[in-house]
N, C-alpha and C positions, 0 to 999 in steps of 0.2 A: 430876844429871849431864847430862840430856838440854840444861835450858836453862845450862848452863855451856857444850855445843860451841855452843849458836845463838852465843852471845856468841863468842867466838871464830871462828865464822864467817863473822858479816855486821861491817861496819862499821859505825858510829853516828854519828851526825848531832844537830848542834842548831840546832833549828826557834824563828825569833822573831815573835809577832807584834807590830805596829807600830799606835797610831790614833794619828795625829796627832803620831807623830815618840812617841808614850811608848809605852814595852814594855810590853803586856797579859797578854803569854803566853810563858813561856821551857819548849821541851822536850827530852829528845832522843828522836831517831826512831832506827828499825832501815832502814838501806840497804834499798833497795827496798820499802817499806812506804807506803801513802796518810798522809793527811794529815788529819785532822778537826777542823773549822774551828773556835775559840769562840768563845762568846756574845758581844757586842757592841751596844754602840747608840748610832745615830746622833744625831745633834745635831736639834733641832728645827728642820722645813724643809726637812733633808736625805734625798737618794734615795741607796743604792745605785748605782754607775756601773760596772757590770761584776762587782765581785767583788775579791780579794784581788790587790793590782799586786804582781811579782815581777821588782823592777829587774833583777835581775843577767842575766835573759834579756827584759826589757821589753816580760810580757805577762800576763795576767791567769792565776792559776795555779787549774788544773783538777782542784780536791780529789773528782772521781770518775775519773780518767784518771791524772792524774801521779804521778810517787811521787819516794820522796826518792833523790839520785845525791850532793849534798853538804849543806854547810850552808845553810840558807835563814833569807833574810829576806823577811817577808814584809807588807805595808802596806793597810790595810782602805782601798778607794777609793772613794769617796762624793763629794756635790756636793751644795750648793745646789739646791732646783727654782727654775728658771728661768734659772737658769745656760747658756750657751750656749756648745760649744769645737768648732772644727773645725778640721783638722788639725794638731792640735796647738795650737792659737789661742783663747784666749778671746776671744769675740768678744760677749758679754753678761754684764754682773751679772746680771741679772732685774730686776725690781721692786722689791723688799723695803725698803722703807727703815728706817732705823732696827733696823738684825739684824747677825750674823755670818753672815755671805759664805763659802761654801768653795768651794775650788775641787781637782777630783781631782789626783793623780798621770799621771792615763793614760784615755785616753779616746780608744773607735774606731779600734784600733790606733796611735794614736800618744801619744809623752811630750808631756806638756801643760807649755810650755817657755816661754810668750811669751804679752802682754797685746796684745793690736790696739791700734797706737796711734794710727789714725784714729778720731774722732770716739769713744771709749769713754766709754759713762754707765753711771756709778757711782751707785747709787741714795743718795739724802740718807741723811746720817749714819752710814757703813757699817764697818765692822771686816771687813776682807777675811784671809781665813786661807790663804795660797799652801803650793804642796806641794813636794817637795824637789827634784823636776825645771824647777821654775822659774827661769829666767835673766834674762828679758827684761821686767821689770814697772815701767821707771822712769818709765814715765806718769802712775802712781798715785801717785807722793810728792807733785806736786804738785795732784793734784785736790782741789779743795776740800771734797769730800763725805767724803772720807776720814779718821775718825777715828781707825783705826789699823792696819796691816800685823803679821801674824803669821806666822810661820814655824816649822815643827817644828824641834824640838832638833836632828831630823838632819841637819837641811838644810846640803847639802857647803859650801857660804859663807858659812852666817850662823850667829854665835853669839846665842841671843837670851834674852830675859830679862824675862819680866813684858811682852812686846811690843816692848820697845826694840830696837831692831835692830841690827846690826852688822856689818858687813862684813870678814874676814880677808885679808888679805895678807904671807907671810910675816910671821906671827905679830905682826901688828899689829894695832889695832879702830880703827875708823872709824864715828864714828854719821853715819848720814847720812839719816834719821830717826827722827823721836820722833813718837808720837799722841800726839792732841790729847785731851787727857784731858777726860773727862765729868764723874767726881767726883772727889776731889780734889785739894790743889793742891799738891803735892811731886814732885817728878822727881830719881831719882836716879839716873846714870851709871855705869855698874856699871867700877870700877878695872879696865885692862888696855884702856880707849878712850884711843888719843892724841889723834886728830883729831876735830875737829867739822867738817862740811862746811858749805858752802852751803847756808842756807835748812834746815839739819837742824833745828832746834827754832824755828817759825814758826806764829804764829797762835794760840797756845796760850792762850787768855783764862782767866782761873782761877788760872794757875800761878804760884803764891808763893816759892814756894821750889826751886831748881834746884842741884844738890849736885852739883859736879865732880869727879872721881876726882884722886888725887895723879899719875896715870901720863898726867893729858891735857899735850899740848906743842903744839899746833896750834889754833888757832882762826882759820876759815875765814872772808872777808869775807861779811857779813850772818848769820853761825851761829846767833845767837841775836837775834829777831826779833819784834815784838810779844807782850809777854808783860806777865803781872803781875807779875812779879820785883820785888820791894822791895829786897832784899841779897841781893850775889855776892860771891862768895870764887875769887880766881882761885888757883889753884895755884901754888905757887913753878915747878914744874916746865917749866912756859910758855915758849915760844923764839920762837912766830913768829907772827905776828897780823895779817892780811890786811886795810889797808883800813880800812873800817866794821864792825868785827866784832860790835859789837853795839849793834841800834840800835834805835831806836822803843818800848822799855820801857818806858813814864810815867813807870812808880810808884820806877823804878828810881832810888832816890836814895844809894846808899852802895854800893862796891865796893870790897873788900878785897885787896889785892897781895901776896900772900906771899912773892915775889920780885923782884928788880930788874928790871924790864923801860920803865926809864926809857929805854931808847934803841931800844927798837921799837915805842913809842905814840904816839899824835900827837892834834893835837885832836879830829880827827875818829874817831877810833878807838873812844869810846862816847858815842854822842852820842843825842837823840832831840826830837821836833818837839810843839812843845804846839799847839793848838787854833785856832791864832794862827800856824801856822809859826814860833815863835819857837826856837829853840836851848835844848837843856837839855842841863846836862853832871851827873853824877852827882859829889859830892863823893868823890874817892878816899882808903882809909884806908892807910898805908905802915908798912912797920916803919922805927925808928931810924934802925936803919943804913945803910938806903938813903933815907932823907928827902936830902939836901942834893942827891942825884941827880935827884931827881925834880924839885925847888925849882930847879934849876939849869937844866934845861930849859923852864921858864918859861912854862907852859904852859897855858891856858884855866880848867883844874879847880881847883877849891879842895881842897888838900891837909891831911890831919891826919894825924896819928902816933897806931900803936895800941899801946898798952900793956897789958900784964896779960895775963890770959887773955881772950882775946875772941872766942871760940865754942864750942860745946859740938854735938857731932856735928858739927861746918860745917854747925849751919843757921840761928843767928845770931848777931849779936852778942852777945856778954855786959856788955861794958863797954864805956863810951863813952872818949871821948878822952882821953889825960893832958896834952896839951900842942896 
């Protein structure tokens, strides 16, 4: 009877903890009761930077002083050593090369919001992992020390996925980049990306195989960019295509059209430069029904017609030409 009136009472509360954008810890608490921290551990490399961040009042929460008033979220904030942020500013990687990079939430009273983007070294080979107060980091897409950008699940702008990043806009994705993968050679775009940006998949030596979502419609001048790509499968779904949209791929000798986009390509539209500066164009594969379109525009590529089933997952071909 006694703890049936506490229940009645007090109110209850549910307490989450957070590492890295993944829930560790789901409770409810009793209103006006502390809070006792759990077990956790850090990444190798990394220090403790204060303590537990507690966005919703944007300050490190005092599990001997505070207690609970509502529901709390709460985010284990750590760093990199050598890491370096002042007012709110990273202003250092540290040394490290060849490691994962973190960088806190919240550091010395303020949200760690923004990369300094005079002169910022990024130490060789790095996987930088940014926290959910991050807004200002477009320094680092194109550094070239950067193998790849990480973002918590919670983070308010990005939906992200194995590293691939993406940007929302009323309910839209935008890759606008991809790491540079270390081991192996597949990249897959995770369906619910329209657009590919500029210079988003760039430099990526290795990468064989690049698997576009049926929901892309955008590809941005220069999107896809020195790469190993053998064969591409462009999506029917396609509308608009900037330019040189892909370019400088060697090996890239076959691309697949799954839709009529005969009257938004041009010669230069996938084009890339052999050893010699000489011109290469990838032989394009057309369905049927849109061959006489493409033939009609008269246009640089050598055209074939794909018949049959010719892919299996979209990641190659299965049968070669019938005509």
């Amino acid at each position: 009877d006694d703890m049936l009136k506490i229940f009645k009472l007090y109110r209850w509360f549910t307490v989450r903890y957070y590492d890295n954008g993944r829930l560790i810890k789901e409770e409810r608490v009793m209103e006006k009761s502390k809070l006792v921290q759990p077990q956790y551990k850090l990444p190798n490399g990394c220090v403790l930077a204060e303590g537990w961040y507690f966005p919703s009042e944007n300050r490190i929460w005092d599990f001997d002083r505070d207690t609970a008033e509502q529901d709390i979220d709460l985010y284990l904030n750590y760093m990199s050593e050598g890491v370096a942020v002042r007012d709110g500013m990273v202003t250092s990687f540290g040394s490290r090369t060849r490691s994962h990079i973190y960088i806190p939430e919240y550091y010395d009273g303020y949200k760690v919001d923004t990369v300094k983007s005079n002169s910022i070294n990024v130490p060789y080979e790095s996987y930088i992992h940014l926290g959910n107060n991050m807004e200002n980091f477009e320094i680092l897409l194109t550094n070239a020390n950067v193998l790849g950008l990480y973002f918590p699940l919670t983070h308010p702008l990005v939906k992200s996925d194995g590293g691939y990043m993406y940007v929302q806009n009323d309910g839209e994705f935008f890759l606008f980049f991809a790491p540079k993968l270390k081991h192996g050679d597949t990249l897959a775009i995770c369906d619910g990306c329209k657009s590919i940006n500029t210079m988003a998949i760039n430099g990526i030596r290795g990468l064989k195989h690049l698997i576009l979502p049926d929901s892309l419609q955008h590809l941005a001048e220069l999107s896809i960019v020195d790469t190993d790509v053998e064969e591409l499968i462009l999506p029917k779904n396609i509308s608009i295509i900037d330019g040189t949209a892909i370019c400088n791929n060697r090996n890239l000798k076959k691309i697949v059209l799954e839709g009529d986009i005969s009257d938004i390509i041009t010669e230069n539209t996938f084009i890339s430069l052999d050893g010699s500066n000489n011109v290469i164009r990838p032989t394009l594969y057309v369905f049927p029904e849109y061959y006489e379109n493409y033939k009609a525009k008269n246009l640089a590529y050598e055209l074939k017609v794909v018949g049959g089933e010719y892919f299996d997952a979209r990641y190659a071909l299965n049968s070669d030409v019938v005509k």
